[in-house]
ZAMARGU-4260 file (C-alpha; in steps of 0.2 Angstrom, whole numbers, plus 5000, padded with zeros to 4 digits):
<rodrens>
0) 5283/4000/4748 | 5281/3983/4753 | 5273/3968/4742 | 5258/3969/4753 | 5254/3987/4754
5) 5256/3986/4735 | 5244/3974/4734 | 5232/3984/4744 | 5234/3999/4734 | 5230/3991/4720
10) 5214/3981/4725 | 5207/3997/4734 | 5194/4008/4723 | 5200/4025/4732 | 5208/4026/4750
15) 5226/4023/4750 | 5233/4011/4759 | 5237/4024/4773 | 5219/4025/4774 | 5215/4006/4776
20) 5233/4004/4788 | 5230/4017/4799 | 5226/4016/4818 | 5217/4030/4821 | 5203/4030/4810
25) 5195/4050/4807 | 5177/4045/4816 | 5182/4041/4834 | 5166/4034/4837 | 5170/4019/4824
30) 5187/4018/4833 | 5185/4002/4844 | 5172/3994/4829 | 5188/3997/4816 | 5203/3990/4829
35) 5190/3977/4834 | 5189/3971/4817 | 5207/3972/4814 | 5211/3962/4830 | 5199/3949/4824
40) 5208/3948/4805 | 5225/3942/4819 | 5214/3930/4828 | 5208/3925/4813 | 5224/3919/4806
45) 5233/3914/4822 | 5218/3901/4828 | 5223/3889/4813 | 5240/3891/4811 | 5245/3875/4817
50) 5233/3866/4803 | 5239/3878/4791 | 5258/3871/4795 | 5252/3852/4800 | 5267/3845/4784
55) 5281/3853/4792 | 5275/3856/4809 | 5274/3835/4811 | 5288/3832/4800 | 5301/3843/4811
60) 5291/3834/4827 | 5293/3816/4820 | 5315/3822/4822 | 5310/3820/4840 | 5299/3811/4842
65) 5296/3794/4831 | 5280/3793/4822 | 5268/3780/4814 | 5258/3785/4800 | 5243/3782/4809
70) 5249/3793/4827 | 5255/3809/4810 | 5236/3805/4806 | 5228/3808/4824 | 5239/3823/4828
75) 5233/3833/4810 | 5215/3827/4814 | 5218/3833/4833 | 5222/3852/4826 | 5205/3853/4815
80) 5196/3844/4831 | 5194/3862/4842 | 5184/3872/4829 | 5172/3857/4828 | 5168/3855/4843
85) 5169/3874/4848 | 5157/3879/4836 | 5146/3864/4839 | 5144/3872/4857 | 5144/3890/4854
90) 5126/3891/4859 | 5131/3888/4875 | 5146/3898/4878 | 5147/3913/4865 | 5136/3922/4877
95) 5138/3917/4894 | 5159/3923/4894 | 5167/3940/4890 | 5173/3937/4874 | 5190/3947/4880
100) 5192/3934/4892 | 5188/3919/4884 | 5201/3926/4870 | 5215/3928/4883 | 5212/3910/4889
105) 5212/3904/4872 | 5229/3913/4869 | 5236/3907/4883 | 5229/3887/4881 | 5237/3887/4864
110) 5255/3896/4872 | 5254/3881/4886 | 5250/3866/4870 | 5264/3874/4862 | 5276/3873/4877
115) 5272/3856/4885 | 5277/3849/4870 | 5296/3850/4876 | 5290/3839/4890 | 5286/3822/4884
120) 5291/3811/4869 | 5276/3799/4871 | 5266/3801/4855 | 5250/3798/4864 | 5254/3812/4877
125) 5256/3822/4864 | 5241/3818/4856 | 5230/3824/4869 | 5241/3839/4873 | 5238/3845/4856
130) 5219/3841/4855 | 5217/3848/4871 | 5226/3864/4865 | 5213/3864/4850 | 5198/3860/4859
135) 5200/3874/4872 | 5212/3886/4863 | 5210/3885/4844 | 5193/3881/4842 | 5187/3895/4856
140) 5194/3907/4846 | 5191/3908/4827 | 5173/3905/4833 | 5174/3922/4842 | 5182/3930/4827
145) 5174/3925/4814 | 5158/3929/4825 | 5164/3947/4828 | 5169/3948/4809 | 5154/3943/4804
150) 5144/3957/4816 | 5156/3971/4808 | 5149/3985/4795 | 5160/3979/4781 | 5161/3958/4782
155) 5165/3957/4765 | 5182/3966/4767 | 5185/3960/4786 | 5185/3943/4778 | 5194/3945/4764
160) 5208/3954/4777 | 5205/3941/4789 | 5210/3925/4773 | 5224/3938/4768 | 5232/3939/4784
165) 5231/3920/4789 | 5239/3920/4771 | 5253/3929/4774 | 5257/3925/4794 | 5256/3903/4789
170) 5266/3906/4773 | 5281/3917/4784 | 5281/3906/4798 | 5281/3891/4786 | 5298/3897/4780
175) 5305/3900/4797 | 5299/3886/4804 | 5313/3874/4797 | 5325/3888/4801 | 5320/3888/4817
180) 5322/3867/4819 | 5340/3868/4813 | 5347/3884/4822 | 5339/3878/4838 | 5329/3861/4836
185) 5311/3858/4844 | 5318/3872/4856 | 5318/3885/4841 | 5302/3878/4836 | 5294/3879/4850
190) 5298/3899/4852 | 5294/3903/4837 | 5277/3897/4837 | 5275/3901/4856 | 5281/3919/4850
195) 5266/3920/4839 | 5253/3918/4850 | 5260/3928/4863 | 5262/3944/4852 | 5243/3941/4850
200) 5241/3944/4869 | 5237/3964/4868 | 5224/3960/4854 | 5210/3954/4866 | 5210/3970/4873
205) 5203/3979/4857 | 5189/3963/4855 | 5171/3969/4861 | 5165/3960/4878 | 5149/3955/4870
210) 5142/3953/4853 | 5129/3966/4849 | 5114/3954/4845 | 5116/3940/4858 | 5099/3934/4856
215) 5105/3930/4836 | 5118/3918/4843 | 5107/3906/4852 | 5097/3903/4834 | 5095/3886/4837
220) 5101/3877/4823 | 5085/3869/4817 | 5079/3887/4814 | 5094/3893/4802 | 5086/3899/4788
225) 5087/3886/4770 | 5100/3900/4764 | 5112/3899/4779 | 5112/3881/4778 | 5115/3881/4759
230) 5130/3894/4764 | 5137/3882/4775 | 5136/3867/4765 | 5145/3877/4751 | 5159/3883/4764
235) 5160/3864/4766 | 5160/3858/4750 | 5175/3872/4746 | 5185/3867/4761 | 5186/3848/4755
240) 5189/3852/4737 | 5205/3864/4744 | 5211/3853/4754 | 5209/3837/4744 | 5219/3846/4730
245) 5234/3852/4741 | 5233/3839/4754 | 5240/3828/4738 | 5250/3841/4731 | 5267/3835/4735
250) 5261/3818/4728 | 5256/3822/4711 | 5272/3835/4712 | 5282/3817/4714 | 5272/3810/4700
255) 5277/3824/4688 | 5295/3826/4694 | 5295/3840/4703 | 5309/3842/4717 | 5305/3846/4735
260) 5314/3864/4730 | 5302/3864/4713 | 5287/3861/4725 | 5292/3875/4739 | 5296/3887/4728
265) 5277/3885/4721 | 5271/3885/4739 | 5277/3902/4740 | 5271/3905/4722 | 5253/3901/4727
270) 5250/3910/4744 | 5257/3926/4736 | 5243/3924/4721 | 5232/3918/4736 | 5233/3933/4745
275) 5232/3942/4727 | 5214/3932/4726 | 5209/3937/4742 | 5210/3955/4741 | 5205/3956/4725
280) 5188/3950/4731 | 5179/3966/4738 | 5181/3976/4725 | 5178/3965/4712 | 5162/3960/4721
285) 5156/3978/4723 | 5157/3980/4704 | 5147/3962/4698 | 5140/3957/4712 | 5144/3941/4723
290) 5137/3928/4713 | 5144/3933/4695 | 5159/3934/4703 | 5159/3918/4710 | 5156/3909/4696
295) 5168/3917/4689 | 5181/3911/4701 | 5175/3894/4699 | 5175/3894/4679 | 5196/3898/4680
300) 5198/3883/4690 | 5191/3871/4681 | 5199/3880/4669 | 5214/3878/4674 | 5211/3859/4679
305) 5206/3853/4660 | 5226/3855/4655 | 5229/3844/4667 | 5220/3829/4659 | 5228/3832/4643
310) 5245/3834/4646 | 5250/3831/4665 | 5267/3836/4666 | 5277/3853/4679 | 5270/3866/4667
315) 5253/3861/4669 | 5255/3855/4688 | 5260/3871/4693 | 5248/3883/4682 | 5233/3872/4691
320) 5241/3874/4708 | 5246/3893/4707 | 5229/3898/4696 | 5218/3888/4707 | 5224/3895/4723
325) 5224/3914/4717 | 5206/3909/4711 | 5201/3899/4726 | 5207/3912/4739 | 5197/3925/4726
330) 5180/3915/4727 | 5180/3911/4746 | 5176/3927/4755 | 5161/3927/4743 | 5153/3913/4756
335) 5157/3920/4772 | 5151/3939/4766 | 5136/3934/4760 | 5131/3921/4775 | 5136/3938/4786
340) 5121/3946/4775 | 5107/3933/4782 | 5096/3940/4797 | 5105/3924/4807 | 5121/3928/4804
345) 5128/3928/4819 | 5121/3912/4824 | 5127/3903/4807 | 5143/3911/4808 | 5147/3901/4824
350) 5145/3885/4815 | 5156/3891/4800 | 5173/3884/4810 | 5163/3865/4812 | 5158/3867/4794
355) 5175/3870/4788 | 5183/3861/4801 | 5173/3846/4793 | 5177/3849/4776 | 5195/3851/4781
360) 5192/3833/4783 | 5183/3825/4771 | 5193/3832/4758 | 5207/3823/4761 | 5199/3808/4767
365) 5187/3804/4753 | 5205/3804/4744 | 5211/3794/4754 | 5197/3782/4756 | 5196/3778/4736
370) 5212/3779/4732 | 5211/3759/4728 | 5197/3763/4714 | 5209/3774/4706 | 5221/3769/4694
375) 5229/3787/4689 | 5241/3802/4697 | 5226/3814/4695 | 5213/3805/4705 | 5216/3819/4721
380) 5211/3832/4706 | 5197/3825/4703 | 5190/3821/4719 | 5192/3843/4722 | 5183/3845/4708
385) 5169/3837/4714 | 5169/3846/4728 | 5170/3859/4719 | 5155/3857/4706 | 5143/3853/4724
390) 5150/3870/4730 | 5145/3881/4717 | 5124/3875/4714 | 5123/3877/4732 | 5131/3894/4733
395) 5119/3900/4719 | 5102/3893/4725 | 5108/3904/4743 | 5111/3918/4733 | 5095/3916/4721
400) 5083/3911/4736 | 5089/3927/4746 | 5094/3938/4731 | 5112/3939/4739 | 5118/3939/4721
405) 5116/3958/4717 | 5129/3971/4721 | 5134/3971/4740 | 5129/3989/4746 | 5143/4000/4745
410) 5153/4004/4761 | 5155/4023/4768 | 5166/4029/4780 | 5180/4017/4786 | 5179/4002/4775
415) 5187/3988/4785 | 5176/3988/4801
</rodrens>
C-alpha cells in the first residue's frame, strides 16, 4: 500500500480507501458530480504548478538564459499574475464559455507557454511568454476549479483533496525537475512539465459545461455578503504569512547552517506532513467543528514559532518548518470549506484565486520591503506571523457572524463529490 493511500485510510472515519479511490461510484446518478470533482482536485493542482516550483523552475532557466535579480523577480510575479486577473474577470467570462472548453484552451495555453520557452533566450520574450501563459492559461483555470469545487456536495473534503493533491504533484515534479535539467537540459525540462499538462487533457471531458447557479456567479462584488469578505481577507492574510515564511526559508536555513541537502531533505519532510495536514482536516472538522479547529491549527504554530526566538538554531529551524507546514496545510481548507458554505459562494469563490494570488505577494514583499528595519535572521518569521495573527480574528468573526463555527453537516453517500 502506498504512503498516500495510508494516509487516506487513516484520516477516513469509515470507507476505505477503495471506497474514496474508486472510479465508479455505487449511485450512477452522482457519477459525473464525483469524477467532476476529482477532475477539478487535478486542475486544481496543475494550474499553480509553475508558482509552486518558481526556485528551481528559474534557477535551471537562469543556466540558459542569464538572469538579473530584477527579470527572476518579474517572471515569479508573472506566474501569480493569471489567477489575479482571471478571477478579477470571472463575472464576465465564467458564464458566457463552456467551462470544458475554456479548460481545454487553458490546458493547451499553458502546453504552448511551456514550449515557446525553447524558442527565445530574450529575458523580456520570455517574460511575456510566461505572463501570457498565466493570464490565459493558469489563471482561467483554478478559477473554474475552485468554482466547480466549491459547488460540489462535499467542499470540505474536495478541498482538502484538491490542497493534497497540488501537494503531492509539485513536491514529485520538484524532485524530477533537476533530474530532468541534467539528463536532458531545458529539453528535459520542458517535457516534463509539458507532460504534465498534457496528461490533464482527458480531464476536461469529466468537468460540467456550466455551473449549476449561474445567476450566483455574477454577485457583483459589492454585494458579497461581510462573511465572504471576511473569508477572503483571511484566505489572504494566510497566503502572505505562508509564503513569507517559506519564501525566506532557504535564507534563514543559511543563517543556521543548514546545507542545501539539509534544506531539501526538509522540503520533502514538510510537504509530506503537509499533505498529512491537509487530509487530516475533514475529519477532524466533522468532530469540533471548523472554528475550534482552526484555532487549534493556529495555536501549534505559534507554538512552534516561540522556540525559535529562544534558541534559533537547525533543531528549531526545522521543527518550525515541518510543524508549521503540517499545521498550515491542516487549518487551510477550513477557509475555502466554509466560504463554500455562504449563500454566495460561487461568486466569492471566483475571487479566491485574486485573493490568494495577492497574498502570494504581499507576503514575501512586505519581507522584502522592511528588510532594512530589521536587524535579525528571524524578521521573515515574524512578518508571517503577522499575517498570521490578522488571519485568525478574521476567520472567527466569519464564523461567529454566520455561525460557520459548529460542526459541518455530515456527508452521506459518496463523500468526495
Amino acid at each position: 500500500m502506498s504512503l498516500f493511500q495510508s494516509i487516506m485510510k487513516l484520516t477516513r472515519r469509515s470507507d476505505p480507501t477503495t471506497t474514496l479511490l474508486a472510479l465508479d461510484p455505487a449511485n450512477a446518478e452522482e457519477r459525473p458530480a464525483v469524477l467532476a470533482a476529482r477532475a477539478a482536485w487535478l486542475l486544481y493542482a496543475l494550474a499553480p504548478l509553475i508558482t509552486y516550483i518558481t526556485p528551481v523552475y528559474l534557477a535551471l532557466l537562469a543556466q540558459r538564459v542569464p538572469l538579473t535579480e530584477r527579470e527572476i523577480g518579474l517572471l515569479a510575479g508573472a506566474e501569480s499574475l493569471g489567477g489575479v486577473i482571471a478571477a478579477l474577470t470571472a463575472r464576465w467570462w465564467i458564464t458566457r464559455f463552456n467551462w470544458r472548453a475554456a479548460a481545454l484552451a487553458a490546458l493547451l495555453v499553458m502546453i504552448a507557454g511551456i514550449v515557446a520557452t525553447a524558442f527565445t533566450l530574450s529575458p523580456d520574450v520570455l517574460l511575456i511568454i510566461r505572463a501570457t501563459a498565466s493570464i490565459f492559461g493558469g489563471g482561467p483555470l483554478i478559477v473554474i476549479a475552485i468554482v466547480v469545487l466549491s459547488e460540489s456536495a462535499a467542499p470540505d473534503r474536495n478541498f482538502a483533496y484538491a490542497f493534497t493533491a497540488q501537494l503531492v504533484i509539485g513536491l514529485v515534479v520538484l524532485l524530477l525537475l533537476p533530474v530532468a535539467g541534467d539528463a536532458l537540459g531545458w529539453t528535459g525540462v520542458i517535457i516534463l512539465l509539458a507532460g504534465c499538462f498534457v496528461t490533464a487533457l482527458p480531464l476536461v471531458g469529466l468537468l460540467p459545461k456550466r455551473s449549476a447557479n449561474p445567476a450566483a456567479l455574477v454577485v457583483p462584488a459589492a454585494s458579497l455578503t461581510r462573511p465572504s469578505w471576511l473569508l477572503l481577507l483571511s484566505i489572504a492574510l494566510l497566503s502572505a504569512s505562508t509564503q513569507a515564511s517559506w519564501a525566506f526559508s532557504e535564507v534563514l536555513g543559511s543563517d543556521v547552517g543548514m546545507s542545501l541537502s539539509g534544506m531539501s531533505q526538509l522540503l520533502v519532510g514538510s510537504t509530506v506532513l503537509a499533505v498529512i495536514g491537509s487530509l487530516a482536516a475533514a475529519p477532524i472538522g466533522q468532530r469540533i467543528g471548523r472554528l475550534p479547529a482552526f484555532i487549534g491549527g493556529t495555536a501549534i504554530i505559534l507554538l512552534c514559532v516561540s522556540p525559535l526566538y529562544l534558541v534559533l538554531g537547525p533543531t528549531t529551524y526545522v521543527s518550525y518548518y515541518l510543524i508549521g507546514a503540517c499545521a498550515s496545510a491542516f487549518i487551510a481548507p477550513f477557509q475555502l470549506g466554509a466560504l463554500a458554505g455562504q449563500k454566495d459562494a460561487s461568486a466569492a469563490a471566483s475571487l479566491m484565486p485574486a485573493v490568494q494570488a495577492a497574498g502570494m505577494m504581499a507576503g514575501p514583499a512586505a519581507v522584502g520591503l522592511t528588510a532594512d528595519i530589521s536587524h535579525g535572521p528571524l524578521w521573515s518569521v515574524s512578518i508571517a506571523v503577522a499575517f498570521l495573527l490578522l488571519a485568525a480574528p478574521a476567520f472567527a468573526a466569519a464564523a461567529w457572524s454566520r455561525n460557520l463555527n459548529g460542526v459541518p453537516p455530515p456527508q452521506s453517500g459518496t463523500p468526495e463529490t
